[in-house]
C-alpha positions in Angstrom: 125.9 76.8 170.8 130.0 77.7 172.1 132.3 75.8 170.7 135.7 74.6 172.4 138.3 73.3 170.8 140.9 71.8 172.9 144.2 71.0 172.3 147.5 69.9 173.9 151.0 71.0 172.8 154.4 69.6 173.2 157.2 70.6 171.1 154.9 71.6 168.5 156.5 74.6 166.8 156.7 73.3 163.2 153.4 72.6 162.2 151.2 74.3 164.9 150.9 78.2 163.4 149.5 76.1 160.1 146.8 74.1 162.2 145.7 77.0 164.5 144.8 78.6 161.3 143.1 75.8 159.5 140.8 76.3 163.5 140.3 79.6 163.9 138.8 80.6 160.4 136.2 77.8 161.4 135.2 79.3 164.7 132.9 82.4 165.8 133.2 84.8 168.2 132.3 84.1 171.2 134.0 80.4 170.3 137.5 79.6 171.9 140.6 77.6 171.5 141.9 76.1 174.8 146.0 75.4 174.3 147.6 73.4 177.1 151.4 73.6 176.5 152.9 70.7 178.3 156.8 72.3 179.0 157.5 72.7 175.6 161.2 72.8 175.1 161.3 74.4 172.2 159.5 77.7 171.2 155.8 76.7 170.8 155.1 78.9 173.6 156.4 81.8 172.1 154.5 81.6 169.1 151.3 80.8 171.0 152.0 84.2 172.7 152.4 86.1 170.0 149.2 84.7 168.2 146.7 88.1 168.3 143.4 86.2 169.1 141.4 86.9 171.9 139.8 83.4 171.1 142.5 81.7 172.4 143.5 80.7 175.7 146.9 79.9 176.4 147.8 78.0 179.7 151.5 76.4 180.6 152.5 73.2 182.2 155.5 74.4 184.4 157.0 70.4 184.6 155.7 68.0 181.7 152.3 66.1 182.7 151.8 63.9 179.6 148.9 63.9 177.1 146.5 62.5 178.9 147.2 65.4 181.8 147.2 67.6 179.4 143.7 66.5 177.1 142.0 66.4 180.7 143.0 70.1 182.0 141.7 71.6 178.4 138.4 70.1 178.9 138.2 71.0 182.4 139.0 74.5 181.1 136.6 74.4 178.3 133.3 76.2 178.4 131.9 75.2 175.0 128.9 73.0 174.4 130.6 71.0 172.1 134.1 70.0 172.6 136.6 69.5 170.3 139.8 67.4 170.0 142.6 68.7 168.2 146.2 67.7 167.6 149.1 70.1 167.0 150.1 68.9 164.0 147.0 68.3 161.8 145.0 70.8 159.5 141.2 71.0 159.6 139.6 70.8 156.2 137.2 73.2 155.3 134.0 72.8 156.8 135.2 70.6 159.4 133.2 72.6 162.3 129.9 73.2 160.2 129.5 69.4 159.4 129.9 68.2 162.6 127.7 70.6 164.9 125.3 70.3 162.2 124.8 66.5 163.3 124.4 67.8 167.0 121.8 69.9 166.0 119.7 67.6 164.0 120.0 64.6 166.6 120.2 65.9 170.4 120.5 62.0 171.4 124.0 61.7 169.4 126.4 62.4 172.0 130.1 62.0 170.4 130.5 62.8 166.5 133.7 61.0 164.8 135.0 61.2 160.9 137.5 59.8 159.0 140.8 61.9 158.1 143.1 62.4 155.3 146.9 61.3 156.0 149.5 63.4 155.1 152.7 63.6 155.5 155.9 65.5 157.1 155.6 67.9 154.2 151.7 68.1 153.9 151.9 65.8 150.8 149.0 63.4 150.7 149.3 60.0 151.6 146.3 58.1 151.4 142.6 59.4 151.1 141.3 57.7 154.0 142.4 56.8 157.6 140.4 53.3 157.5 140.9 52.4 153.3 144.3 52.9 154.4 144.7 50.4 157.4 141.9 48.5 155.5 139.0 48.4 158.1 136.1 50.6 158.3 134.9 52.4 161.2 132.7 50.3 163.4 131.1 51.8 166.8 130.9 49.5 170.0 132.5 48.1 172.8 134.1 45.0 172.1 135.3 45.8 168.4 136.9 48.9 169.8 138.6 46.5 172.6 140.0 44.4 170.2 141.1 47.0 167.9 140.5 50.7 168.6 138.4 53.0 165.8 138.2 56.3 167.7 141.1 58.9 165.8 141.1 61.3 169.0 141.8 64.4 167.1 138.5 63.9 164.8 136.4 63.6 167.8 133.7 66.1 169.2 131.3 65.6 171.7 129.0 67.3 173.7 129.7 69.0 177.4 127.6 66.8 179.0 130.0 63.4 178.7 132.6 65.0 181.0 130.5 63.4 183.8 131.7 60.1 182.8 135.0 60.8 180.6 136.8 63.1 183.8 139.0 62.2 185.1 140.9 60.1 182.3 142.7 57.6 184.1 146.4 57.4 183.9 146.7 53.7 183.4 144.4 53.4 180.6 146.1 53.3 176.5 144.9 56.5 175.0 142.2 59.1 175.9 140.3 58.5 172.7 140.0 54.6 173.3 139.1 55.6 176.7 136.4 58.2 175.6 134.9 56.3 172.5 134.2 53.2 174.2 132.5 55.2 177.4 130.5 57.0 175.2 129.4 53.8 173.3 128.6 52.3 176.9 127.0 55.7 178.1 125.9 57.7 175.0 125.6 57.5 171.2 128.1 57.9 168.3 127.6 58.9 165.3 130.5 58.6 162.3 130.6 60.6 159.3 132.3 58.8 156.0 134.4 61.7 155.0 137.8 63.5 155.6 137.7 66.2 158.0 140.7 66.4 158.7 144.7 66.3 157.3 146.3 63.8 159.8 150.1 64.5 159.5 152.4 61.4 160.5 155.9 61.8 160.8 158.4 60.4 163.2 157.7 62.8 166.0 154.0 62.1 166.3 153.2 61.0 170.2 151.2 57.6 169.6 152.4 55.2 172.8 150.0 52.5 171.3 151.9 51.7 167.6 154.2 49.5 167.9 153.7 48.3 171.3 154.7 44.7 171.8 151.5 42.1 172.4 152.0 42.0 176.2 151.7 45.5 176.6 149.2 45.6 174.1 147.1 43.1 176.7 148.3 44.5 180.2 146.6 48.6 178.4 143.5 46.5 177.4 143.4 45.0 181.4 143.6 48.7 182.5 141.0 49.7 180.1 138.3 47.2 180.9 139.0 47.6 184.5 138.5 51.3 184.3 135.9 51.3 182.6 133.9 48.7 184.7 134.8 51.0 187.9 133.6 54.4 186.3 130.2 52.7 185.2 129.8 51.4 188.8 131.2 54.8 190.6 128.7 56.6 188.5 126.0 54.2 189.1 126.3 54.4 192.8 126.6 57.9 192.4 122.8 58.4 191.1 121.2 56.1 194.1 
């Protein structure tokens, strides 16, 4: 089973050397890490170059496309049977990779994997335990919950090749790829969440999150995109099987 891990990368060079490492030691061989820089401005690039991995696959955004751009020409790119999200700032926790395409193998039904994530901080120092203790809400899988308040972290999500069909191409209207991809998958697949930390999610005041702190209107007008997008791609795809 190849494994892709797929990642976008803007302005990254502080912490991304740290969480290409905290990737790499969990991925084989014949696995690969697919980096979309999207005109970095400062030198991410370099230092993506002068990483000595053949596992990784560098490709450069010559005018800057956004994240969702970005996040959609990885997984285009990707070969891997599971793919995997991955921000430029995080670190993967040890054993990240194992638990998660463990649950693929045991249930070929489960078509997107999710965890919870440690929060850390500018400095790696730990912040709270737990993504969801933290905002004090626990991860809950379906369409209208997620609506009304979104649960899918994109950078702990995995899923297999197969969802492409319905996630590509992630429209440009719509909040958030994860939001966009969770909710689909609850609509076209099935999720499965495991109650641990995979991941240290670093927040500090660069982190590119359009959703936080968006007033209520725009809050509405991204959940009017949303649902309209994803009532057209159910109905495109269904019209697409007659």
């Amino acid at each position: 089973m190849k494994i892709s891990v797929c990642m976008a990368v803007f302005n990254g060079e502080s912490y991304l050397l740290a969480q290409i490492e905290s990737i790499l030691v969990q991925l084989g061989a014949t696995d690969e890490l697919v980096i979309i820089d999207d005109a970095s401005q400062d030198n991410s690039l370099e230092l993506l170059k002068n990483i000595n991995d053949s596992r990784i696959h560098i490709y450069h955004n010559t005018c800057n496309l956004g994240i969702l751009a970005s996040f959609e020409k990885a997984l285009r790119l990707a070969q891997g049977d599971i793919l995997f999200l991955s921000d430029q700032d995080d670190i993967w926790l040890a054993g990240k990779v194992k638990k998660i395409i463990d649950v693929f193998l045991l249930d070929f039904n489960t078509t997107l994997v999710v965890s919870d994530a440690r929060i850390i901080d500018a400095f790696g120092h730990t912040v709270a335990e737990s993504f969801f203790a933290q905002r004090h809400k626990e991860f809950t899988k379906g369409v209208l919950t997620n609506l009304i308040s979104n649960k899918y972290l994109g950078c702990t999500l995995a899923f297999r090749q197969s969802m492409l069909k319905y996630f590509l191409p992630i429209p440009s209207d719509v909040p958030m790829h994860d939001m966009w991809f969770g909710i689909l998958n609850d609509i076209c697949g099935s999720t499965y969440y495991i109650n641990e930390p995979l991941i240290a999610y670093r927040r500090h005041i660069n982190n590119v999150s359009p959703v936080i702190g968006a007033s209520f209107t725009q809050q509405f007008i991204w959940r009017w995109h949303l649902v309209k997008n994803l009532f057209l791609r159910i109905l495109s795809y269904r019209f697409s099987k007659l």
